[in-house]
C-alpha positions as CSV (number, residue, x, y, z in Angstrom):
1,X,80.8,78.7,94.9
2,X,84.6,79.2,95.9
3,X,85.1,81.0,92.7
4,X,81.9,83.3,92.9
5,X,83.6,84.1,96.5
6,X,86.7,85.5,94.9
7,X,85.6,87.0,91.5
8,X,83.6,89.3,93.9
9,X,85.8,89.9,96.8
10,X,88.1,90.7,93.8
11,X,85.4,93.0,92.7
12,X,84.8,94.5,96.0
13,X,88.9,95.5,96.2
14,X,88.8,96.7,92.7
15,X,85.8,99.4,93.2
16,X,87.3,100.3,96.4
17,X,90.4,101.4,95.4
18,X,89.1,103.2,92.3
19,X,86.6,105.1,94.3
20,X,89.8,105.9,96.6
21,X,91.8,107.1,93.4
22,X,89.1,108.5,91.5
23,X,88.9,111.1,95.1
24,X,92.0,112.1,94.8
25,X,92.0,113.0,91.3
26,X,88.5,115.0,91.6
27,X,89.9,116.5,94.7
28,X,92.7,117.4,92.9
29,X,95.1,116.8,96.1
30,X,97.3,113.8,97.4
31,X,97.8,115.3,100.9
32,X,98.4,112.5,103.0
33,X,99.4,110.4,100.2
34,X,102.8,109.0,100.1
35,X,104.2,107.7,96.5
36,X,105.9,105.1,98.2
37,X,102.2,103.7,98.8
38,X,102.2,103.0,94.9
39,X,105.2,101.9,94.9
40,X,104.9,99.7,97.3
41,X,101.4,98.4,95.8
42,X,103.3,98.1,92.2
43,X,105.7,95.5,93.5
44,X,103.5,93.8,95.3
45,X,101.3,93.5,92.5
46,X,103.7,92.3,89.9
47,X,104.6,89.9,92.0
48,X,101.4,88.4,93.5
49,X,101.0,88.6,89.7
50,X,103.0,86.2,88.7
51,X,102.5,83.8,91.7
52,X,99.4,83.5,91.1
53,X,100.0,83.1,87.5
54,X,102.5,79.9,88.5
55,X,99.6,78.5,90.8
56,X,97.0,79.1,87.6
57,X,94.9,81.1,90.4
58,X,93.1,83.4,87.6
59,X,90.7,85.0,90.0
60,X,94.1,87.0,91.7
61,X,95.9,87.4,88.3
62,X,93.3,88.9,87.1
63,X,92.8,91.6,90.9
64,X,97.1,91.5,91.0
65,X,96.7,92.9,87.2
66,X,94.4,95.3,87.9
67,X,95.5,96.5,91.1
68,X,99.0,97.0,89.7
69,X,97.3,99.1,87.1
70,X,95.5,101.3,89.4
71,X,98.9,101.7,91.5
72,X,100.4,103.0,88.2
73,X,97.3,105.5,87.7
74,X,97.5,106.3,91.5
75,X,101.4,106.6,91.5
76,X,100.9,109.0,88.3
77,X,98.3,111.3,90.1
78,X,100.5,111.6,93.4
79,X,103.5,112.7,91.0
80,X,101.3,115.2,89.2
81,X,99.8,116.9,92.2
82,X,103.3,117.0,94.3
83,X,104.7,119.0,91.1
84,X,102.0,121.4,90.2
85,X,101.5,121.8,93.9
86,X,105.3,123.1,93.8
87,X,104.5,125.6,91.0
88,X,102.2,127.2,93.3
């Protein structure tokens, strides 16, 4: 039961912060939306990563993976939309 808790809290985080990136591509805008968010999130990632890796705690290697991933793909859309915004 304590691992069915955290694969789907895990799950839960997941969706939510693709839905969250997923608007801001379609939107085609990161107004509001500071880079140092994704950065932030990528270290934080990497290293809950590996802690949790050290513990053997695969249920947040597995959402510190993901996550760091979706901070990459977030980070990359924030960068894209600040400089097309400045062709403009």
């Amino acid at each position: 039961m304590t691992e069915a808790i955290g694969w789907v809290s895990s799950l839960i985080l997941i969706l939510t912060i693709t839905r969250q990136i997923h608007k801001q591509w379609k939107d085609h805008t990161s107004e509001g939306v500071s880079k140092w968010l994704f950065i932030g999130q990528v270290s934080a990632s990497a290293g809950f990563a590996i802690y949790s890796y050290l513990l053997g705690n695969w249920v947040f290697v597995v959402t510190n993976l993901v996550m760091l991933l979706s901070a990459f793909i977030g980070l990359g859309i924030v960068l894209y939309q600040k400089r097309i915004q400045g062709r403009q």
